[in-house]
PDB file as gemmi writes it, atoms N, CA and C in Angstrom:
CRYST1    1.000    1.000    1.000  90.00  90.00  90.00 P 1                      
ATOM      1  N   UNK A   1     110.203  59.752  53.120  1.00  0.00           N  
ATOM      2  CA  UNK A   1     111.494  59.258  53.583  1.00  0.00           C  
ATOM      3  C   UNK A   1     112.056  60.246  54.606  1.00  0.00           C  
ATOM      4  N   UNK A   2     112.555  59.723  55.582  1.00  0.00           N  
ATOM      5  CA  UNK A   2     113.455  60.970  56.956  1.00  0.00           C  
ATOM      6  C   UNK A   2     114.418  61.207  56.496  1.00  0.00           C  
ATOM      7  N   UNK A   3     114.966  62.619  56.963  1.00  0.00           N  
ATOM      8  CA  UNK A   3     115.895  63.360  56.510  1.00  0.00           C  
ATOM      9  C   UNK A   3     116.804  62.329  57.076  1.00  0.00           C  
ATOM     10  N   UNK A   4     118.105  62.512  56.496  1.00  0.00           N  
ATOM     11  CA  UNK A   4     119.228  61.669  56.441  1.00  0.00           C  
ATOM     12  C   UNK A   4     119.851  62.103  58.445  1.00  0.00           C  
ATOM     13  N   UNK A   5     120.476  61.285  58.986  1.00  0.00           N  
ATOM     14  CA  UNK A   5     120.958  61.779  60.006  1.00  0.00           C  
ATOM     15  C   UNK A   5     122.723  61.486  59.748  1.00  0.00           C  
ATOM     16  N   UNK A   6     122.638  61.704  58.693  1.00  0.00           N  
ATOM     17  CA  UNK A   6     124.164  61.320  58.741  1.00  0.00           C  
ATOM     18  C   UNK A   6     124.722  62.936  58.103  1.00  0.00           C  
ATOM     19  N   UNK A   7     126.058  63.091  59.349  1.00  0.00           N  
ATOM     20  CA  UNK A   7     126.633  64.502  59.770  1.00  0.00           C  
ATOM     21  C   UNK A   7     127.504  64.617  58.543  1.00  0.00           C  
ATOM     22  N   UNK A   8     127.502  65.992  57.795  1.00  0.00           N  
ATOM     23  CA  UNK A   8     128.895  66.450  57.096  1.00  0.00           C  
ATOM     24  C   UNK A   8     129.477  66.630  58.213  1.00  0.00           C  
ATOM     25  N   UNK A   9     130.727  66.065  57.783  1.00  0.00           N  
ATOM     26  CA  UNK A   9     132.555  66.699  58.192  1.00  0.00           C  
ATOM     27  C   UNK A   9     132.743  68.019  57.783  1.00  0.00           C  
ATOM     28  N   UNK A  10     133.310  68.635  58.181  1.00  0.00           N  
ATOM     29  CA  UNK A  10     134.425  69.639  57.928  1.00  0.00           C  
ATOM     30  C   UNK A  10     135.327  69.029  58.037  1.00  0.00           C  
ATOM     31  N   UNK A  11     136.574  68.461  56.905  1.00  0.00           N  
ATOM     32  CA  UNK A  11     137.566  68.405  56.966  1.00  0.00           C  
ATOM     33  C   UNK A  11     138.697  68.851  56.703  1.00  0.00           C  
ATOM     34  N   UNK A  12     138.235  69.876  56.133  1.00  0.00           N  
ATOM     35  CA  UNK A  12     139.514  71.173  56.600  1.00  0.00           C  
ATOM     36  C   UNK A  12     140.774  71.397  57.912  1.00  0.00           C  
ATOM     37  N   UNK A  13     139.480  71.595  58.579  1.00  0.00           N  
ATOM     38  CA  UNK A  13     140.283  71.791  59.876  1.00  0.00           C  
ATOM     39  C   UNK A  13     141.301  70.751  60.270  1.00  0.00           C  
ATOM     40  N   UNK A  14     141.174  69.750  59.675  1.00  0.00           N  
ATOM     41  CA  UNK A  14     141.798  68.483  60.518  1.00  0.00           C  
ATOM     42  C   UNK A  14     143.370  68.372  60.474  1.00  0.00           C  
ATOM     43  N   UNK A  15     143.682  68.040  61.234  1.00  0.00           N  
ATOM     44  CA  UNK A  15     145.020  68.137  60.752  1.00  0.00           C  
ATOM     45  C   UNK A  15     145.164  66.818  60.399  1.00  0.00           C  
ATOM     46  N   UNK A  16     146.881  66.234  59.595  1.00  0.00           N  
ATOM     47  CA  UNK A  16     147.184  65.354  59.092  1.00  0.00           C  
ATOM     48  C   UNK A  16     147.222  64.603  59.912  1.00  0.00           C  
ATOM     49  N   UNK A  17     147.216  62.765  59.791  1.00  0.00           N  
ATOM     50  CA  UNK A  17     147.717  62.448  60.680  1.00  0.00           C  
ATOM     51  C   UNK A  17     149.518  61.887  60.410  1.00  0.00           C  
ATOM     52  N   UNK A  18     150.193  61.901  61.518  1.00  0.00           N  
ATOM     53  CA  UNK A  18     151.159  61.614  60.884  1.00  0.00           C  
ATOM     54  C   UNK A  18     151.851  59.690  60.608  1.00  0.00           C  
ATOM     55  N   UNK A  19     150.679  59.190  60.873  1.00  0.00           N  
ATOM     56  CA  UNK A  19     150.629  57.687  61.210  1.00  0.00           C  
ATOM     57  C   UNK A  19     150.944  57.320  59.596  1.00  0.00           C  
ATOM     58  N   UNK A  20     150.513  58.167  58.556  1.00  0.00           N  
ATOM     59  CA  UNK A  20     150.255  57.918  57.669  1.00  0.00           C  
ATOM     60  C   UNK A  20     151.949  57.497  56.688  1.00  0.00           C  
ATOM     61  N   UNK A  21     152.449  58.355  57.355  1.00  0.00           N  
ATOM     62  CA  UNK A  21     153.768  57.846  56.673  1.00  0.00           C  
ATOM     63  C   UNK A  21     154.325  56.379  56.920  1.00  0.00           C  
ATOM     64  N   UNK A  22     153.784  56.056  58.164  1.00  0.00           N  
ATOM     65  CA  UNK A  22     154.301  54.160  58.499  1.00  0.00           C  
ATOM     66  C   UNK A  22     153.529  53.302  57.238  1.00  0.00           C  
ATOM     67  N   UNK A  23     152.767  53.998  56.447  1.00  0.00           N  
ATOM     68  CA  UNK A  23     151.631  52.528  55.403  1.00  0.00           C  
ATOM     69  C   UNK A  23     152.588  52.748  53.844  1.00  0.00           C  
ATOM     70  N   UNK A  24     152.463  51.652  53.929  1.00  0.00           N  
ATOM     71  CA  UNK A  24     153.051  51.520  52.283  1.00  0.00           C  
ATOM     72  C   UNK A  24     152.470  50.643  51.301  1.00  0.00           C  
ATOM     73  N   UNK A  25     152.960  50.257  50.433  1.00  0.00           N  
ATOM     74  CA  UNK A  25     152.473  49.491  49.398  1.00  0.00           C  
ATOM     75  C   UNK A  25     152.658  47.827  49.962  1.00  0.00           C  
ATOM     76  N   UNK A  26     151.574  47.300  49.849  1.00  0.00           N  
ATOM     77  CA  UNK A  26     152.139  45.928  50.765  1.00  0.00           C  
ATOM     78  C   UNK A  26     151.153  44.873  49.721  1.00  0.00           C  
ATOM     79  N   UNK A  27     151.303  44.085  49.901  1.00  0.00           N  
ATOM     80  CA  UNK A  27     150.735  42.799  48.904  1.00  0.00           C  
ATOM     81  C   UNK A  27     149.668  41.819  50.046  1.00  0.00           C  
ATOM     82  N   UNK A  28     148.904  41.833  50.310  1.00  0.00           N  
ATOM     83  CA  UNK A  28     147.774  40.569  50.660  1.00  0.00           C  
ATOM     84  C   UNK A  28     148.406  39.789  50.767  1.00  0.00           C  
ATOM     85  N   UNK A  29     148.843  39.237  52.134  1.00  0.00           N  
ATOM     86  CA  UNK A  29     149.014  37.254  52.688  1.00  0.00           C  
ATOM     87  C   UNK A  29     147.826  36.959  52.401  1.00  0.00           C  
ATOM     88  N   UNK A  30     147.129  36.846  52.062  1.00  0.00           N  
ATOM     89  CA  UNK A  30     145.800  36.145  51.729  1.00  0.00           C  
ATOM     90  C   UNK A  30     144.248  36.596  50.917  1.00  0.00           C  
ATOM     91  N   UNK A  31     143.478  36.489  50.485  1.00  0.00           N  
ATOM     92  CA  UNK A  31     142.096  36.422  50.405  1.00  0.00           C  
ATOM     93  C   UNK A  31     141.096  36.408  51.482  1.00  0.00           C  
ATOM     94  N   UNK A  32     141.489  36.450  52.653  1.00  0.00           N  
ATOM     95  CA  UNK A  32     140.379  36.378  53.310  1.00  0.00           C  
ATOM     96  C   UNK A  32     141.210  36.627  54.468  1.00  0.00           C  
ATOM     97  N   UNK A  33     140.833  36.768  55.836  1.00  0.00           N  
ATOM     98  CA  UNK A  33     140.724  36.966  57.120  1.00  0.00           C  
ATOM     99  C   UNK A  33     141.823  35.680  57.596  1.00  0.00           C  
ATOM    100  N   UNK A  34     143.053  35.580  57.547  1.00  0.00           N  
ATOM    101  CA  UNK A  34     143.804  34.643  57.773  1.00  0.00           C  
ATOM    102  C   UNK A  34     143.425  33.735  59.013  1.00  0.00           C  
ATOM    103  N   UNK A  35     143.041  34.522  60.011  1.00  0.00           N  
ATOM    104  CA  UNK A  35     142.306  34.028  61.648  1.00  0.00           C  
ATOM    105  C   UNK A  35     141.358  32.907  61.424  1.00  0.00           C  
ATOM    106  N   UNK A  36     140.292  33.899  60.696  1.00  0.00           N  
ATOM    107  CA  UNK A  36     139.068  32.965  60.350  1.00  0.00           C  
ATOM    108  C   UNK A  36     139.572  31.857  59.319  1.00  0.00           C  
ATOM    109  N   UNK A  37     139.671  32.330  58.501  1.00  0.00           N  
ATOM    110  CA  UNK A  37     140.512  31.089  57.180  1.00  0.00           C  
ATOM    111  C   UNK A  37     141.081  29.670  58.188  1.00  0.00           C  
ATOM    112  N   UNK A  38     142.015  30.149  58.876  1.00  0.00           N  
ATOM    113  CA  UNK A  38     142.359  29.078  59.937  1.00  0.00           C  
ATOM    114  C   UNK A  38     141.540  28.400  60.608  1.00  0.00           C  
ATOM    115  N   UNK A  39     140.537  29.036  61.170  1.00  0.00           N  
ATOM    116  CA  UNK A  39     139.456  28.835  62.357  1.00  0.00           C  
ATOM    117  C   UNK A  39     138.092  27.872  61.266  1.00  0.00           C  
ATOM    118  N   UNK A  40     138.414  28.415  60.106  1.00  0.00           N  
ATOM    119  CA  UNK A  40     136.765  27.639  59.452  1.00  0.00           C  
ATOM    120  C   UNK A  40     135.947  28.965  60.109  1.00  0.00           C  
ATOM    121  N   UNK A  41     136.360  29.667  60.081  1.00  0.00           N  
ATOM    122  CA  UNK A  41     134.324  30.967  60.301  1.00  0.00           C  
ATOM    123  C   UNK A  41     134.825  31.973  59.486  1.00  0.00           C  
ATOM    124  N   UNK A  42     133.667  32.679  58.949  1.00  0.00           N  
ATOM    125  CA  UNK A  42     133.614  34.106  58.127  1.00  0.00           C  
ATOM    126  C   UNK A  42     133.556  35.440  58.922  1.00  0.00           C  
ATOM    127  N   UNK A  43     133.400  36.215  57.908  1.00  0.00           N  
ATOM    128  CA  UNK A  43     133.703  37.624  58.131  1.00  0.00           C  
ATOM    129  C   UNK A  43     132.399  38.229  57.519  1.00  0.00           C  
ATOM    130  N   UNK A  44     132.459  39.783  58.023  1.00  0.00           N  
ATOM    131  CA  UNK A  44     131.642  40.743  57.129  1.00  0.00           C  
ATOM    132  C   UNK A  44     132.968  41.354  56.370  1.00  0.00           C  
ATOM    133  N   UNK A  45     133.743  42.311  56.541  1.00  0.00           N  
ATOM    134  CA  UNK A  45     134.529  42.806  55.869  1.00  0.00           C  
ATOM    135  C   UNK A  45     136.188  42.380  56.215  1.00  0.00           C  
ATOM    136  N   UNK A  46     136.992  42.502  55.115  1.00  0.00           N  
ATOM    137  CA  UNK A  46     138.212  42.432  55.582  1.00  0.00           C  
ATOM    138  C   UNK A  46     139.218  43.838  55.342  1.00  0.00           C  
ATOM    139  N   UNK A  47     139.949  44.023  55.998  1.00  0.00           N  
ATOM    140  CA  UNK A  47     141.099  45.003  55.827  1.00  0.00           C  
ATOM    141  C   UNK A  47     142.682  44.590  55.748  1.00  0.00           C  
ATOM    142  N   UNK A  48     142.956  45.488  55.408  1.00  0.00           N  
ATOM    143  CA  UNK A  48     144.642  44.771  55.034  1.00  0.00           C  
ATOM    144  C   UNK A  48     145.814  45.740  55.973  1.00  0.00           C  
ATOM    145  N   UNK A  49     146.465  45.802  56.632  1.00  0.00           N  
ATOM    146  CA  UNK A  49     147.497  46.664  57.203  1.00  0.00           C  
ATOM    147  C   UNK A  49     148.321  46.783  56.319  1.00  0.00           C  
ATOM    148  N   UNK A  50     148.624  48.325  56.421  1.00  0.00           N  
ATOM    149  CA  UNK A  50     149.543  48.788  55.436  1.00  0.00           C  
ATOM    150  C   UNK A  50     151.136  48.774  56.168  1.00  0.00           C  
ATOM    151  N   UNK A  51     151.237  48.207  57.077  1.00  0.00           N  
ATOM    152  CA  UNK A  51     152.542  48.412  57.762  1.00  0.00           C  
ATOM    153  C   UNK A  51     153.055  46.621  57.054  1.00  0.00           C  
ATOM    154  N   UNK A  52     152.438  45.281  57.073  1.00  0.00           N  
ATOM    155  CA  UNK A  52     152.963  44.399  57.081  1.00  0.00           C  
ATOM    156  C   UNK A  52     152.189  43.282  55.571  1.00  0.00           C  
ATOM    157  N   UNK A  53     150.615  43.808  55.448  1.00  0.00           N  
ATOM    158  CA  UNK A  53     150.128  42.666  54.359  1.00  0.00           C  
ATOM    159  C   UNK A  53     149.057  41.953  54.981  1.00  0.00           C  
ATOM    160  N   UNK A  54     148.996  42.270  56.147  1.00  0.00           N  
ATOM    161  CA  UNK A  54     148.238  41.257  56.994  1.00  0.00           C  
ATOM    162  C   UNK A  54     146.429  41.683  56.834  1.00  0.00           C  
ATOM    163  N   UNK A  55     146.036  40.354  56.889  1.00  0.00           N  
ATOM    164  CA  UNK A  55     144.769  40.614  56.255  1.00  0.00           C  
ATOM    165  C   UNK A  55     143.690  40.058  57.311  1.00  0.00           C  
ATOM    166  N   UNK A  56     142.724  40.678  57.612  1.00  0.00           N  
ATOM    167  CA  UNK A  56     141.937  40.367  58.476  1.00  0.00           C  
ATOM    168  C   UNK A  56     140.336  40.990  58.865  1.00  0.00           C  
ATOM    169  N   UNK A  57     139.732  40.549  59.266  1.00  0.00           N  
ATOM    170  CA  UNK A  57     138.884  40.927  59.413  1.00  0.00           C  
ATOM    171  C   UNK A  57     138.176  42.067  60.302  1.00  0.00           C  
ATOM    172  N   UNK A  58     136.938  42.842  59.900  1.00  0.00           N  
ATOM    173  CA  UNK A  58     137.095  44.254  60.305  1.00  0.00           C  
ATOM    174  C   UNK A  58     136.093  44.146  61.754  1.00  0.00           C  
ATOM    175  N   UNK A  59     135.916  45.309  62.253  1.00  0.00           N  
ATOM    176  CA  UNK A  59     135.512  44.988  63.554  1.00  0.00           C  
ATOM    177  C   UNK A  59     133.784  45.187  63.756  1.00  0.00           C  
ATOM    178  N   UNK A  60     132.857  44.863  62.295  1.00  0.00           N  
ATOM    179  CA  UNK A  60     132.044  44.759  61.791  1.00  0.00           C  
ATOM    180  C   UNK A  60     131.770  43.241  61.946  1.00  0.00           C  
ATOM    181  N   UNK A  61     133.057  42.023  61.962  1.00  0.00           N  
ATOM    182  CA  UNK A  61     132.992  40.631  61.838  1.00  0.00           C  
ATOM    183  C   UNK A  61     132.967  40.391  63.672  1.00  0.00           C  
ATOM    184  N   UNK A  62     132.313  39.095  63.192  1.00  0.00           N  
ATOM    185  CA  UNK A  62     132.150  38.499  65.086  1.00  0.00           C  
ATOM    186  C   UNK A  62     133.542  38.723  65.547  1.00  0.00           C  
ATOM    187  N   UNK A  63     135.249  38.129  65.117  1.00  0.00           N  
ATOM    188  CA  UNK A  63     136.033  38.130  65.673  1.00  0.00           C  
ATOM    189  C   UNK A  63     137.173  39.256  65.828  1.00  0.00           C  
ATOM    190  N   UNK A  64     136.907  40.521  65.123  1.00  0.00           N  
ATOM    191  CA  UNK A  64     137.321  41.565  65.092  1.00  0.00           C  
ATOM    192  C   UNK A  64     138.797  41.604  65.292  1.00  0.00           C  
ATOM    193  N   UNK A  65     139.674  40.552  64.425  1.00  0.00           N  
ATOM    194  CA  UNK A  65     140.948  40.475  63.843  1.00  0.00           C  
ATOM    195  C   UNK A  65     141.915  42.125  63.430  1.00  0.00           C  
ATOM    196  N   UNK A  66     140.874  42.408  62.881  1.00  0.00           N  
ATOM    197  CA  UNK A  66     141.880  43.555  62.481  1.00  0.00           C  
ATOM    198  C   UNK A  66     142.171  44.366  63.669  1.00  0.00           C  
ATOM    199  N   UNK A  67     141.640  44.292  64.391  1.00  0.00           N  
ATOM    200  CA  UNK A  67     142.178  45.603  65.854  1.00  0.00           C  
ATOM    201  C   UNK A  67     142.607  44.350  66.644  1.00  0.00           C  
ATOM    202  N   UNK A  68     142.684  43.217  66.399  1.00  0.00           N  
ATOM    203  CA  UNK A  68     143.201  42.037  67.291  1.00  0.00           C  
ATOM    204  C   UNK A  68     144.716  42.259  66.991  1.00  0.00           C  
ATOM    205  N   UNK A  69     145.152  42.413  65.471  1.00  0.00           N  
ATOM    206  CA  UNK A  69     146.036  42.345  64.728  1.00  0.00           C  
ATOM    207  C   UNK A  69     146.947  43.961  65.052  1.00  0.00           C  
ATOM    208  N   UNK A  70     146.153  45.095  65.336  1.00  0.00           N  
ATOM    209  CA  UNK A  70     146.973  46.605  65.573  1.00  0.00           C  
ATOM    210  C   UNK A  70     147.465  45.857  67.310  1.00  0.00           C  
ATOM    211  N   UNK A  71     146.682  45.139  67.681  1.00  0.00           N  
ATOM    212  CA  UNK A  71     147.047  45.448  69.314  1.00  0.00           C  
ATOM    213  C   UNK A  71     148.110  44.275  69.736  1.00  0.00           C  
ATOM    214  N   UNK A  72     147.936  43.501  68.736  1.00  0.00           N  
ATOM    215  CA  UNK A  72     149.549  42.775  68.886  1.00  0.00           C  
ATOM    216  C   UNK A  72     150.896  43.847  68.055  1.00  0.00           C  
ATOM    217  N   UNK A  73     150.479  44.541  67.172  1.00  0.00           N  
ATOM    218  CA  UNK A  73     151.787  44.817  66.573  1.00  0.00           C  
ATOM    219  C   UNK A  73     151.699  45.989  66.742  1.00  0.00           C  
ATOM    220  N   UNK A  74     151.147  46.800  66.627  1.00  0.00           N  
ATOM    221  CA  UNK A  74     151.029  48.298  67.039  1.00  0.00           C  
ATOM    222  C   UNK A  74     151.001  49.153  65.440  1.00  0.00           C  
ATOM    223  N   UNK A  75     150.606  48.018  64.726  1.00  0.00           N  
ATOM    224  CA  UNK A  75     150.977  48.462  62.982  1.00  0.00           C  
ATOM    225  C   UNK A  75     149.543  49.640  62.647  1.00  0.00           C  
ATOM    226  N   UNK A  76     149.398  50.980  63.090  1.00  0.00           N  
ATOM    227  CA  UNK A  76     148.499  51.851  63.251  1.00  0.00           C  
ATOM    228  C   UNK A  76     147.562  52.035  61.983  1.00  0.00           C  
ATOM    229  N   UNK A  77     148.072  51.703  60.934  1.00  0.00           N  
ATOM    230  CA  UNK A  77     146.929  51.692  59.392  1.00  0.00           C  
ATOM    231  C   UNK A  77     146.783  50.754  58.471  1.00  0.00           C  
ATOM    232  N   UNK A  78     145.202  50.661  58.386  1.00  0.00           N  
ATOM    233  CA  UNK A  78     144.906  49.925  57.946  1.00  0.00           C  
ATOM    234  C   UNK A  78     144.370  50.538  56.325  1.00  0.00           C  
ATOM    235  N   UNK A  79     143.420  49.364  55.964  1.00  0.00           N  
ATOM    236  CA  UNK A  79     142.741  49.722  54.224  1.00  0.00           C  
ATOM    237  C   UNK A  79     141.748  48.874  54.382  1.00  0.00           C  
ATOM    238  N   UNK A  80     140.699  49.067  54.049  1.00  0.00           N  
ATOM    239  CA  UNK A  80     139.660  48.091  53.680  1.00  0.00           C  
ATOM    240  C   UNK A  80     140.411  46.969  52.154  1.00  0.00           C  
ATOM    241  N   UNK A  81     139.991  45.943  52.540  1.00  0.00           N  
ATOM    242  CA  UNK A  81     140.342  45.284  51.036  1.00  0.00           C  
ATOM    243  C   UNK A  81     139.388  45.071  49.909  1.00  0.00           C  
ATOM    244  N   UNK A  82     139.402  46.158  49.870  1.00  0.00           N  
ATOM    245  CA  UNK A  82     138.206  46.276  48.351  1.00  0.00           C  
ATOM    246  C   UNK A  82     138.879  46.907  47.439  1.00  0.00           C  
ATOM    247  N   UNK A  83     138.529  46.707  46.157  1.00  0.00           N  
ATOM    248  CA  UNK A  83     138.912  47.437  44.606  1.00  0.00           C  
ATOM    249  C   UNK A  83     138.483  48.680  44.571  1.00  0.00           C  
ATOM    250  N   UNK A  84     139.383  49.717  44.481  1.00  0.00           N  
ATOM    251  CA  UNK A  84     139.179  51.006  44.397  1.00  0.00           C  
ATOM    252  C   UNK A  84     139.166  51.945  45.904  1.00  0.00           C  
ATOM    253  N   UNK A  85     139.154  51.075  46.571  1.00  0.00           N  
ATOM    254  CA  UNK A  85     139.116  51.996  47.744  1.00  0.00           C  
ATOM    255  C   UNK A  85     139.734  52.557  48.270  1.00  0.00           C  
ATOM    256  N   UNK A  86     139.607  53.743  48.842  1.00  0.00           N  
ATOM    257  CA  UNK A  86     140.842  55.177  49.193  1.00  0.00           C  
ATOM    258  C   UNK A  86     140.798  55.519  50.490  1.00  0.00           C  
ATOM    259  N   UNK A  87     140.190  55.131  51.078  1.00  0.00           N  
ATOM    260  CA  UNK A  87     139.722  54.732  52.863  1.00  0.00           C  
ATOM    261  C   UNK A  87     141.070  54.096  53.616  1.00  0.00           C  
ATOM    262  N   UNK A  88     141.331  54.841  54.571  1.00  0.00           N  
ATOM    263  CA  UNK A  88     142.304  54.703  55.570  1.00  0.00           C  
ATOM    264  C   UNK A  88     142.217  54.875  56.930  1.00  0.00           C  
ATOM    265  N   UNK A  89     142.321  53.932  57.769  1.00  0.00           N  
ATOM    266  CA  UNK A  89     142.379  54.076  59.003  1.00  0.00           C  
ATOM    267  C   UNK A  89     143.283  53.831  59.937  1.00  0.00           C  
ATOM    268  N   UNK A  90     142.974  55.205  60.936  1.00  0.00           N  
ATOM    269  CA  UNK A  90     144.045  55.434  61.710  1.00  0.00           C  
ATOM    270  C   UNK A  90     143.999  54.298  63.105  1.00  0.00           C  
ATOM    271  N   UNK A  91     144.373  53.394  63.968  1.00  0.00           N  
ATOM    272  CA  UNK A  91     143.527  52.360  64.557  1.00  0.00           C  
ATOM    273  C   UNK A  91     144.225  53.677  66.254  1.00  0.00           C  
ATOM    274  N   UNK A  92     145.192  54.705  66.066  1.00  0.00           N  
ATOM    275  CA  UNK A  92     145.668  55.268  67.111  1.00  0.00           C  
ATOM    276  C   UNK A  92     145.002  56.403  67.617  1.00  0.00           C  
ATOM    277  N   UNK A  93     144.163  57.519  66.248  1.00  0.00           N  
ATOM    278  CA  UNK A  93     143.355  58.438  66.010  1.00  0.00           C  
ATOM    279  C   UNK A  93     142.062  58.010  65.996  1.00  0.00           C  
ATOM    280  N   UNK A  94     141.821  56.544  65.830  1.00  0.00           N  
ATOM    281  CA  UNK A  94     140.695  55.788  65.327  1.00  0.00           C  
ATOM    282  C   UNK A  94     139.461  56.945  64.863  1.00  0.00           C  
ATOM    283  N   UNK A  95     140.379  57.428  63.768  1.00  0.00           N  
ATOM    284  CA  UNK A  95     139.092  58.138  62.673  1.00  0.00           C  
ATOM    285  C   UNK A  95     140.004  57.897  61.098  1.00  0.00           C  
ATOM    286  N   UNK A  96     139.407  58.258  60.070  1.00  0.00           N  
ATOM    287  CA  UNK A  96     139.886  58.035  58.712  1.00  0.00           C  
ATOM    288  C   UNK A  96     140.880  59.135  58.615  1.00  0.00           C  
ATOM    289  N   UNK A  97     141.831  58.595  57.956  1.00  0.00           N  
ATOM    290  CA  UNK A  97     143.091  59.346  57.255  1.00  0.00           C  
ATOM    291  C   UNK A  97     143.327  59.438  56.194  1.00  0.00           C  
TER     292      UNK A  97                                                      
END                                                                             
């Protein structure tokens, strides 16, 4: 098997971001990718914005909703919508927070 090419972080160094204070506790408008849901087509993953609820699809899916969705509202963090997950993204830093 090849050695892995996937890089440790140092994340020490990093500083905070401060985007992080705009995300809060927000509730799912939906189950699925509201765009697509509308449209009749699927997704690979969905994410949820922590600024409004809005749920959409990640930029992994053909229609890449969720950065469709930061660039109408400017709502900078998102969440994957999965159970348990602690993953945050910055869409302004566009790295994890």
């Amino acid at each position: 098997m090849p050695p892995s090419r996937r890089r440790e972080v140092d994340h020490s160094q990093r500083r905070p971001c401060g985007h992080v204070a705009v995300a809060h506790p927000v509730q799912p408008h939906s189950t699925g990718c509201q765009e697509c849901l509308a449209r009749g087509e699927g997704w690979v993953e969905l994410w949820l914005c922590l600024s409004c609820g809005w749920v959409a699809c990640s930029n992994d899916s053909p229609n890449q909703h969720a950065l469709a969705h930061y660039n109408e509202t400017d709502h900078p963090i998102a969440a994957p919508l999965r159970h348990g997950s602690r993953l945050r993204w910055c869409y302004i830093h566009q790295r994890t927070v």
